[in-house]
SEBA-478678 format. One record per residue (C-alpha): z, x, y. Coordinates in steps of 0.02 Angstrom, whole numbers, padded with zeros to 5 digits, always signed. Example, Ala and Ser with C-alpha at 12.3 -4.5 7.8 and 13.67 -1.06 7.14 Angstrom:
residues 2
+00390+00615-00225+00357+00684-00053
//
This chain:
residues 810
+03072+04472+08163+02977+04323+08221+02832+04299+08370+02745+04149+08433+02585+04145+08501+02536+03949+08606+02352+03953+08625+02281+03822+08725+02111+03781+08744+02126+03666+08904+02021+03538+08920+01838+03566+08877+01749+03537+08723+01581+03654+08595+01452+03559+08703+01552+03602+08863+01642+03731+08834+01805+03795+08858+01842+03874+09032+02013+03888+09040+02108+03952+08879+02274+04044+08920+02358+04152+08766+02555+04156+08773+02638+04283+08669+02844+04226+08661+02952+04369+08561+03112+04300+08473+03231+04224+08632+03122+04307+08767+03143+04231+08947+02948+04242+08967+02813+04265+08863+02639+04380+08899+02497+04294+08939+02335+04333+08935+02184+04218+08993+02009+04198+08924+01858+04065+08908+01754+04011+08768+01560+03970+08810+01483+03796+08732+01408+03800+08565+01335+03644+08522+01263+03705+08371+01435+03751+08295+01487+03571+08323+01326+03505+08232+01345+03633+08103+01541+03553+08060+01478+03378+08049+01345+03399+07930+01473+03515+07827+01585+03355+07829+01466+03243+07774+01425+03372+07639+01608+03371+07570+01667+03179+07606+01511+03172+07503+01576+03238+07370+01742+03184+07384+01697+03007+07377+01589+03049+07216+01736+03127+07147+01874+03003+07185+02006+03108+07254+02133+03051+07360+02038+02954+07503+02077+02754+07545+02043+02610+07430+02033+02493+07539+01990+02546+07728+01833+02589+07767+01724+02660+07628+01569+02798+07683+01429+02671+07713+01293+02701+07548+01147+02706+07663+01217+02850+07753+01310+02946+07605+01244+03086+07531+01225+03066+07362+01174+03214+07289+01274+03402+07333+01200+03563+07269+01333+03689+07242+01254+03803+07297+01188+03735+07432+01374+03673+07495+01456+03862+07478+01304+03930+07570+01352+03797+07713+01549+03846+07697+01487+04036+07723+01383+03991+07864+01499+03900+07949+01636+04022+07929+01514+04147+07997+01480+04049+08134+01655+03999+08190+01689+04185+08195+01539+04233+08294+01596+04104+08434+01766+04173+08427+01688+04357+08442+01616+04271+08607+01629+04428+08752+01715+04302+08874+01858+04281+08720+01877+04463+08702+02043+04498+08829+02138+04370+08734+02067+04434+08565+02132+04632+08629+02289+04573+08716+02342+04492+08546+02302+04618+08466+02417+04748+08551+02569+04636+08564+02581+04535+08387+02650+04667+08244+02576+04660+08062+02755+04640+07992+02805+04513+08097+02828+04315+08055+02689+04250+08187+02683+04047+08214+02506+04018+08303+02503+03856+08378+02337+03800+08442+02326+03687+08572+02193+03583+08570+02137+03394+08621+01948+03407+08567+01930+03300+08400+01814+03422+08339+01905+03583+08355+02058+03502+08268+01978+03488+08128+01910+03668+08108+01968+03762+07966+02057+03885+08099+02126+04005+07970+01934+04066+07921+01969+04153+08099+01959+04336+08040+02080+04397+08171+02207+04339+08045+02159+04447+07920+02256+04594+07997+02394+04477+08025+02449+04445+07868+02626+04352+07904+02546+04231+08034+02476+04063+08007+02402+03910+08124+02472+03743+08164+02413+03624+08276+02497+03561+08410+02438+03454+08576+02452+03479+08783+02573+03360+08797+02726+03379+08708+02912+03348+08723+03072+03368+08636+03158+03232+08564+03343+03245+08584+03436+03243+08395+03596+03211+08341+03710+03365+08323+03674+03480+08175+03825+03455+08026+03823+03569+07882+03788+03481+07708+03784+03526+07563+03602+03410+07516+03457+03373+07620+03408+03199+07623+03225+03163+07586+03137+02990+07593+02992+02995+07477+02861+02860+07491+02738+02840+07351+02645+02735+07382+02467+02666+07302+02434+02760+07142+02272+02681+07090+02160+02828+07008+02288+02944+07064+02443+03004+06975+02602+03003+07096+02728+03034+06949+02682+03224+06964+02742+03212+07135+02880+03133+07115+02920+03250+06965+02913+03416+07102+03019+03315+07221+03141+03307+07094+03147+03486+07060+03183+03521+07228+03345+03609+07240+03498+03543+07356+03404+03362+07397+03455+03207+07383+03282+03094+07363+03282+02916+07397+03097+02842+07313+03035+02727+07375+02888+02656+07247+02731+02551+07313+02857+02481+07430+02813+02325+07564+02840+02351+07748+03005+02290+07764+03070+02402+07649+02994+02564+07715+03031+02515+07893+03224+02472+07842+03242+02634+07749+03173+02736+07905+03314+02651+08004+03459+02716+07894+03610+02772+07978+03627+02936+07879+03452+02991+07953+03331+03092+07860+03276+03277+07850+03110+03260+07758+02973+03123+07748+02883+03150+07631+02732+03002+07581+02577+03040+07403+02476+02904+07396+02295+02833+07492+02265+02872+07664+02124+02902+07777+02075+02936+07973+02015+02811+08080+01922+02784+08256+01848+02964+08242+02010+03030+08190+02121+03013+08315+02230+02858+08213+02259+02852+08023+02314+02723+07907+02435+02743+07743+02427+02645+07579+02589+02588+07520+02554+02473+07404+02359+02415+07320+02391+02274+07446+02465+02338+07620+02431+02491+07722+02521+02519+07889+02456+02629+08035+02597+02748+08131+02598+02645+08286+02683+02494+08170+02803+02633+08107+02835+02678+08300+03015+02591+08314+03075+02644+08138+02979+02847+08154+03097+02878+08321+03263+02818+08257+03221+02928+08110+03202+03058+08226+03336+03038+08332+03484+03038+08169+03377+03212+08133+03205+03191+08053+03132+03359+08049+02975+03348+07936+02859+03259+07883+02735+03302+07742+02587+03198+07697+02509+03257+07515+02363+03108+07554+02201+03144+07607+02117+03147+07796+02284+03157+07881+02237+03214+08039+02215+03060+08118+02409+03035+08049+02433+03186+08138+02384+03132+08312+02481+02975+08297+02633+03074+08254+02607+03201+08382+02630+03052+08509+02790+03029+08454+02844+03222+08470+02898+03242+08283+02959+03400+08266+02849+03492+08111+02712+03412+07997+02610+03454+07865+02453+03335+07814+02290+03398+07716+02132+03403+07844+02013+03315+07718+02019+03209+07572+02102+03314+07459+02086+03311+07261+02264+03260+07139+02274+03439+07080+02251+03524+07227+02386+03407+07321+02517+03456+07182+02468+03640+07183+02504+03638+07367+02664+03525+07341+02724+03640+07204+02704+03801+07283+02770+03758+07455+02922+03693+07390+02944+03819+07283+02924+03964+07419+03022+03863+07553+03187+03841+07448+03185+04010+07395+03193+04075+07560+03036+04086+07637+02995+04053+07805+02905+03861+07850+02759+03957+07917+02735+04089+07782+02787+03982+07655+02618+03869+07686+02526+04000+07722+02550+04082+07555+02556+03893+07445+02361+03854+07555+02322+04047+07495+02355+04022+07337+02226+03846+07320+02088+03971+07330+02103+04002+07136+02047+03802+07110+01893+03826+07233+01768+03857+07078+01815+03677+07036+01865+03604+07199+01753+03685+07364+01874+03743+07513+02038+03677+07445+02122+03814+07546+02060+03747+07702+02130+03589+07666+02335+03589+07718+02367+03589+07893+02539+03623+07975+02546+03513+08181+02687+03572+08271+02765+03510+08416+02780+03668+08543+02956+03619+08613+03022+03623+08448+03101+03784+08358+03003+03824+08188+03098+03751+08027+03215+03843+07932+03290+03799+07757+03459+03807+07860+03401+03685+07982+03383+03560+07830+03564+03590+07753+03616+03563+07947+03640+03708+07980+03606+03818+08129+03443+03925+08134+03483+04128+08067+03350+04166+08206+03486+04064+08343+03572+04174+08502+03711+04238+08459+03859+04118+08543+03887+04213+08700+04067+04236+08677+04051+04312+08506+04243+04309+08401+04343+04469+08368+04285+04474+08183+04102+04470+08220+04112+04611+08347+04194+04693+08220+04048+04677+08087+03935+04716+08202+04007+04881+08254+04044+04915+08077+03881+04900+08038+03793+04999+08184+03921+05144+08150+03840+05132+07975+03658+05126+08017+03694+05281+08166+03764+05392+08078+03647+05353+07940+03489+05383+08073+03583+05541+08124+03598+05599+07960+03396+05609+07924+03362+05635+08081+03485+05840+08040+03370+05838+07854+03214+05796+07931+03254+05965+08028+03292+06051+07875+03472+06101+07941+03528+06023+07780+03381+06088+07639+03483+06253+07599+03641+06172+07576+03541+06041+07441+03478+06137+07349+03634+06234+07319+03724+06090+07262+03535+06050+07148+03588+06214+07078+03768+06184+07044+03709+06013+06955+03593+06100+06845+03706+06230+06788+03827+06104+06724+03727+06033+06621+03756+06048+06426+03686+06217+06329+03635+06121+06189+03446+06127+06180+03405+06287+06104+03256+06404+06078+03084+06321+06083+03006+06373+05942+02832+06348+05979+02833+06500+06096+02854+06696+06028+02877+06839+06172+02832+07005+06129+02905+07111+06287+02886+07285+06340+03021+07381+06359+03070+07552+06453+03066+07650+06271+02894+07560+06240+02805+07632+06408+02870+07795+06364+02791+07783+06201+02620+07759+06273+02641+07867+06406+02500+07974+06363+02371+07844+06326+02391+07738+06513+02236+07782+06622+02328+07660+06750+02491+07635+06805+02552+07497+06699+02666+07449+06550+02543+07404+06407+02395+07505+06380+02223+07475+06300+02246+07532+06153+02439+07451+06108+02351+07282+06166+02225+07294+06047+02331+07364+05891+02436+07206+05946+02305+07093+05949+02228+07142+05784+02402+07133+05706+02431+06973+05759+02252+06920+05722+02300+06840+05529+02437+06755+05567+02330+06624+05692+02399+06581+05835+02369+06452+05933+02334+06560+06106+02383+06719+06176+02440+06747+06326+02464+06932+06445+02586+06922+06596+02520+07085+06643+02399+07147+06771+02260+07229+06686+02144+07345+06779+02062+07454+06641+01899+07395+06569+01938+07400+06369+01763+07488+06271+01691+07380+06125+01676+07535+06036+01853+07585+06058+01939+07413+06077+01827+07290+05990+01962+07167+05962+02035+07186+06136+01863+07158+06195+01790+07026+06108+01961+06936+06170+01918+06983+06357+01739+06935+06322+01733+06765+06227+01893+06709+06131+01952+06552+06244+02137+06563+06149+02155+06733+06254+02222+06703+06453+02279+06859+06560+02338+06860+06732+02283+06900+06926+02379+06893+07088+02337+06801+07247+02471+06851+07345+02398+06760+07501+02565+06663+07581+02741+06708+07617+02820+06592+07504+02724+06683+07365+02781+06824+07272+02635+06939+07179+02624+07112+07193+02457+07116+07294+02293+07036+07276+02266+07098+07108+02065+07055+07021+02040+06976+06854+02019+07116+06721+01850+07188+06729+01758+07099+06564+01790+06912+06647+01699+06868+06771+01603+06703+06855+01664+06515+06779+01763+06623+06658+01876+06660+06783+01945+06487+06798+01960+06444+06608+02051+06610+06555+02141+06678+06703+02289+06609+06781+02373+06661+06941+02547+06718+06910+02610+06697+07081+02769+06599+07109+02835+06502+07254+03000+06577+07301+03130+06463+07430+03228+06531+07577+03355+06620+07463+03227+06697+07361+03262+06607+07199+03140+06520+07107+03159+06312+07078+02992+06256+07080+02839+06301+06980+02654+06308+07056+02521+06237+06935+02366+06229+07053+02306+06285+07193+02146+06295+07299+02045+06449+07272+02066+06589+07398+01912+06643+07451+01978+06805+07537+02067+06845+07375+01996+06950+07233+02088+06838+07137+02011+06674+07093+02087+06575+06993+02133+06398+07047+02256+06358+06887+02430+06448+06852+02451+06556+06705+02573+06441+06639+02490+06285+06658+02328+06368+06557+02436+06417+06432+02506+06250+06387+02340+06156+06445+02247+06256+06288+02396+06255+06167+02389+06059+06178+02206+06056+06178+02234+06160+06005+02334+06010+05944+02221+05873+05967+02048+05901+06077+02026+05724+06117+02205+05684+06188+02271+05798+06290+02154+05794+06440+02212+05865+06615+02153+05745+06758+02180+05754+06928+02203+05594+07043+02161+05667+07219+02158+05494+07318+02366+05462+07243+02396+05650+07258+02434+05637+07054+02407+05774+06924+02408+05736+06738+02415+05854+06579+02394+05733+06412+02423+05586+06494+02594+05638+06567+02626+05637+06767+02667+05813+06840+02772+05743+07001+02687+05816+07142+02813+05898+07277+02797+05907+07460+02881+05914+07593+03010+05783+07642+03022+05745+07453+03181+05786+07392+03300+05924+07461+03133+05999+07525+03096+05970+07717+03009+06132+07792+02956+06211+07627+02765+06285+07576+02700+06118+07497+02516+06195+07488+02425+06149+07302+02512+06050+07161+02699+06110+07135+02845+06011+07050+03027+06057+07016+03063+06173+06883+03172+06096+06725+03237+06247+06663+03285+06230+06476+03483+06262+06453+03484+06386+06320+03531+06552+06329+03375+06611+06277+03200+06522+06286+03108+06568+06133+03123+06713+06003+03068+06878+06059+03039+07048+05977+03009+07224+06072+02815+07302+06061+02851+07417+05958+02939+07292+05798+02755+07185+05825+02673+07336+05808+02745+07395+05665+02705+07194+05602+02875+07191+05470+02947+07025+05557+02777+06952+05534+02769+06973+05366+02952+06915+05329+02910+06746+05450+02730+06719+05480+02823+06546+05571+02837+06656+05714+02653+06661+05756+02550+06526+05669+02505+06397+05776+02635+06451+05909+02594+06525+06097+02606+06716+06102+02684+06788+06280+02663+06983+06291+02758+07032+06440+02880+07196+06536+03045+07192+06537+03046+07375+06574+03176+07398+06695+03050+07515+06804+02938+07371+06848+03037+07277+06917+02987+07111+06868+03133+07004+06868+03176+06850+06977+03329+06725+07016+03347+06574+06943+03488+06445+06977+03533+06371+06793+03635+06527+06722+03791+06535+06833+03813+06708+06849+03692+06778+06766+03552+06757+06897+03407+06870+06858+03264+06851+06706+03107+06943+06674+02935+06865+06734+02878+06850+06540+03034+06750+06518+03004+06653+06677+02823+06602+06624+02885+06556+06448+03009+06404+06545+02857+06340+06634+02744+06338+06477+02875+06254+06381+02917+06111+06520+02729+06065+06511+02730+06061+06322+02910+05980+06293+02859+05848+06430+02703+05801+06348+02746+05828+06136+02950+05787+06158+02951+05678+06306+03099+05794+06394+03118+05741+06572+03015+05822+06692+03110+05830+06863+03060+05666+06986+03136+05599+07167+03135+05433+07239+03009+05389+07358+03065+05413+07541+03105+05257+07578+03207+05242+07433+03297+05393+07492+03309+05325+07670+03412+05149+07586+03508+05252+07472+03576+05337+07608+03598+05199+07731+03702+05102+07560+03810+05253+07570+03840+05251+07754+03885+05068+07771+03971+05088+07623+04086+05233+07707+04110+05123+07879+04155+04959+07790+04313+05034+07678+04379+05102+07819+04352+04951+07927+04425+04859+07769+04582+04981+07740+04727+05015+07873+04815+05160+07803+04713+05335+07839+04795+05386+07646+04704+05244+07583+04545+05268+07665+04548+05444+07597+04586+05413+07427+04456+05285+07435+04310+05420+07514+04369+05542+07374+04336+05436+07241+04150+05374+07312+04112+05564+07312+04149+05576+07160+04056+05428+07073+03931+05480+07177+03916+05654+07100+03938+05582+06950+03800+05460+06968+03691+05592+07039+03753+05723+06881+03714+05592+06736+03525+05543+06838+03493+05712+06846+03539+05748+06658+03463+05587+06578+03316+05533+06657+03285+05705+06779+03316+05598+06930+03341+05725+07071+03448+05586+07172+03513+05659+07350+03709+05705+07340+03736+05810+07510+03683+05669+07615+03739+05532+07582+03908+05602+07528+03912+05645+07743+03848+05481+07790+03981+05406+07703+04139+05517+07771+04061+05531+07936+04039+05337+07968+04224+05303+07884+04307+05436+07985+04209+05359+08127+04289+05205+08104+04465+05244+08054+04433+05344+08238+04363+05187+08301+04532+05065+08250+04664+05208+08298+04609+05197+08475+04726+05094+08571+04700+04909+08596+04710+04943+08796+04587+05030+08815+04451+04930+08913+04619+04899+09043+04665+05087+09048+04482+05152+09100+04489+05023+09229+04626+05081+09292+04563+05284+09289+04414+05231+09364+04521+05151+09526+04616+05312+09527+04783+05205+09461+04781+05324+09303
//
């Protein structure tokens, strides 16, 4: 989308001022723009301030030799300035950037400021033209205007009070623009770089013309083909205070506009529709052009420096044949000058674009002869392009329709059903992870230590520490209890228990916050007694789990913010501990966690845990409190080896395979019928339910396999990546059956886009643990082809036939 903006300054001038300035704000083919009036008070000192920082930089220009005149008239020595601090000049470009901003700040400016401000959109293409007669205000540096800084697509041209639109010769598509290139004096300059860009200039046809003589430039102007571009590198300067200029073309001749006058309007006329001047102080070329209404122009401000002009040159073309609009296209070639400022001061400031208000901005198009894509639509439009266009808005509303139903979560149950079917077809072929060893309770091994539980639980005191002590010379690399413990274990009794509870940091146990619905713990269960204080969060882990609307359990909850109503403190999950100090076990230095609050990123060993909230995903009205991700279940029928508490105890598989426990993570855990620890996962088919031990050991190895084996940890597509996937699918679904005329056809066609679509979805999901949406946009695509099939079986009467209802002739 596209705006303009005409601001015109009226007739006033710094010392003055400028009483009557009227802001018009036109949207793309609006009748009438919004307009806004303002005034601007005199500032005499601003005006002083801009002369002295020309003198300053024609200065140095004229020290330097850049592109200015070698023949016309030369800065007079007594008056030139012969010696420029650098310093001294960048403090003057500050202050006078400073200064032009403070006048613009001016209270009696501020409607126009706030009414532009409310009507001009950040994302739109915005053509400023300022109209303005005063000499010295056309030759401010108008983008140093800060208001464009939150305007990033919009960029100034000039443009006069009095304007008109020359009448052209019909547009004819071509297949090459015709450009007429005149370089002309090259004396300490080097034109065969420009002419060398020219040439690279994609679908042009360039006629040089080379330190030509009048005649010849004046003949070529006339040609009956006509021209699209002028384009002239060479000498030129600004005469008479700037409001003439004079061109070069040869070390001999120069010519002023006015003896171009004649030749310039034919040019016109057969369809001139830019002119570019890559010579130095073109303004005064400017005003001379303007009085001929040429449509666009581009000419630098001040003398301008040879690599600075082929910057420019090379960056504007290359921008403007690609695509890019005239206006952002010099915008972002001038932007890009600022890189050469070290070497040569304001170079940015230096192109310029004049425009001619009655004429639409160029487009690439409009050079091939072709009409503008921002044109009416003919007001008769043809059958076909009805067509598309109701094709295509079928697409895009069912599409809208679509997110609007998952933005409601109407569709999040139904998603993550079809996640689950996905993950359960994937292949068993992974196998046991063998850096993990569960040791689980069963319902013989409670009865066995019946006797010997003060508290209601499944492991007592003193089969923990027998446990511990047997597993004690075979190393391993951290233990871990899924079980609440509430009974303080005596030194004298349970020294090896307790010196775990007090000070080994390879020992984490469990606690329950229990605090939100979507959280299943038994209760707010404490910390065991011994741990206490900082403790707390470096060896106790919350084993509460985030459950979804069906009760089964598909993502796993890492972090979370500490609960202070809870006895229950701990901020980190018992899984994520677990695998945080196994990999710290590995290699101290490396595997850091580090947490990225401003990007909402959390990182174990260098390795991104994708963060899930809501409207991520399948997930649209879920608990998205803390860090959770997805949980990758590994396919394998059983997650790591196991052995009952009563064959550790008696220690024989230990001594057979000390592999089991060296170095590896130790889970103790119930499976004990009676506890009723056991949850729903979706990977399994059938076979739903697991025990919690069993369910921690999955999350611990994801977080280890992710970092030490670089297995996929489940990830989604931004939203808006979502948004066009599903929008692709949609259009997709309206175009075959726009396309196809048989309903079989359309069908067969819709079956077998569902089905590379699951497939695509199946093979993301398996490969790189893409969670791409499937539900979706499998309905956006049969709802917006059935929509049109509907559409193209109504009969071809039917505008007649409601006529007729509605005069009761039906």
């Amino acid at each position: 989308m596209s705006q303009r903006v005409v601001l015109n300054l009226g007739r006033g001038s710094l010392h003055q001022g400028f009483p009557s300035i009227t802001a018009q704000v036109w949207e793309l083919h609006q009748a009438k723009p919004i307009q806004a009036i303002g005034e601007l008070p005199p500032n005499p000192a601003l005006a002083s301030l801009f002369q002295q920082w020309r003198s300053y930089y024609d200065a140095l220009a004229s020290r330097l030799h850049w592109r200015r005149t070698r023949m016309g008239l030369e800065i007079d020595p007594e008056d030139e300035i012969t010696t420029v601090s650098a310093g001294e000049f960048n403090t003057l470009c500050a202050q006078l950037e400073r200064d032009i901003n403070a006048w613009l700040d001016s209270e009696l400016f501020s409607r126009i400021d706030r009414r532009l401000r409310n009507k001009l959109q950040p994302d739109h293409t915005v053509q400023m033209i300022i109209e303005v007669d005063d000499e010295t205000l056309r030759q401010f540096p108008w983008q140093l205007w800060h208001f464009l800084d939150d305007f990033p697509r919009t960029e100034v041209a000039l443009g006069t009070q009095d304007f008109e639109r020359v009448p052209t010769a019909l547009l004819r598509p071509k297949k090459r623009m015709r450009i007429l290139a005149i370089l002309g004096n090259s004396q300490g300059i080097n034109l065969e770089e420009d002419r060398r860009l020219l040439e690279q200039f994609p679908r042009a046809e360039i006629h040089f013309l080379v330190e030509p003589g009048r005649k010849a430039v004046d003949k070529a102007l006339w040609d009956d083909q006509g021209w699209d571009v002028l384009f002239f590198a060479g000498h030129s300067e600004s005469q008479q205070e700037r409001t003439t200029g004079r061109i070069e073309i040869n070390p001999a001749d120069g010519l002023t506009i006015p003896q171009l006058k004649n030749a310039l309007k034919a040019a016109m006329i057969r369809g001139l529709k830019l002119a570019i001047f890559n010579s130095c102080d073109g303004l005064g070329l400017a005003q001379d052009l303007a009085d001929l209404h040429i449509p666009q122009l581009i000419v630098m401000r001040a003398p301008v420096p040879d690599q600075v002009a082929h910057e420019f040159l090379k960056s504007f073309l290359t921008l403007f044949a690609r695509g890019e609009s005239f206006y952002l296209a010099v915008r972002e070639a001038r932007s890009r000058l600022q890189g050469l400022e070290d070497q040569f001061p304001c170079a940015s400031w230096l192109p310029v674009i004049c425009q001619n208000p009655a004429v639409e901005p160029l487009t690439w198009d409009m050079l091939l002869g072709k009409p503008s894509s921002t044109d009416p639509l003919p007001s008769q439009p043809s059958r076909l392009a009805v067509s598309g266009l109701m094709m295509m808005m079928t697409g895009i509303v069912v599409a809208s329709l679509t997110l609007v139903v998952q933005h409601l979560g109407v569709l999040e149950q139904s998603e993550l059903t079809v996640f689950d079917q996905l993950m359960q077809r994937r292949p068993q072929t992974e196998g046991v992870d063998p850096r993990l060893l569960l040791v689980t309770v069963t319902e013989a091994d409670v009865q066995d230590q019946e006797e010997r539980l003060t508290f209601r639980g499944s492991l007592s005191n003193d089969a923990l520490n027998q446990l511990l002590e047997t597993l004690a010379p075979y190393e391993p690399a951290v233990v871990g209890v899924d079980i609440y413990r509430l009974e303080t274990a005596s030194p004298e009794r349970h020294p090896t228990l307790s010196n775990y509870l007090n000070a080994n940091d390879q020992f984490v146990t469990i606690c329950g916050v229990g605090e939100s619905t979507s959280l299943e713990s038994e209760s707010d269960i404490a910390p065991p007694p011994e741990i206490s204080g900082e403790q707390i969060r470096l060896r106790v882990g919350f084993s509460d789990i985030v459950l979804d609307l069906d009760n089964v359990i598909r993502r796993q909850l890492f972090q979370m913010g500490a609960n202070t109503s809870s006895r229950c403190q701990a901020t980190n999950s018992f899984a994520f501990l677990m695998a945080a100090y196994y990999l710290s076990g590995l290699d101290p230095g490396n595997f850091r966690v580090n947490l990225n609050e401003k990007n909402d990123s959390f990182y174990l060993g260098g390795v991104k845990l994708p963060t899930l909230r809501n409207h991520y995903g399948a997930y649209q009205t879920a608990d998205d409190d803390g860090y959770q991700t997805m949980l990758n279940y590994r396919r394998t029928e059983s997650i790591a080896p196991r052995l009952t508490l009563a064959e550790a105890l008696e220690g024989e598989a230990f001594r057979k395979n000390p592999e089991l426990v060296n170095g590896n993570i130790v889970l103790i855990g119930t499976v004990a019928e009676s506890y009723n620890d056991f949850h729903d996962i979706p990977h399994r088919g059938d076979l739903h339910e697991i025990p919690g031990v069993e369910l921690q050991a999955h999350m611990i190895s994801q977080l280890i396999s992710a970092v030490l084996d670089g297995r996929p940890l489940i990830w989604w597509w931004p939203r808006w990546g979502e948004v066009c996937w599903l929008m692709g699918w949609s259009l997709l679904g309206a175009a075959t059956a726009w396309q196809l005329s048989r309903w079989q056809l359309i069908l067969l066609i819709d079956g077998i886009s569902v089905v590379v679509l699951y497939v695509f979805c199946y093979v993301a999901l398996v490969l790189s643990g893409v969670w791409v949406s499937l539900l979706p946009p499998s309905i956006g695509l049969l709802v917006s082809s059935g929509a049109i099939a509907s559409l193209k079986a109504l009969p071809d009467d039917i505008p007649s036939r409601l006529k007729q209802r509605s005069s009761g002739r039906l």
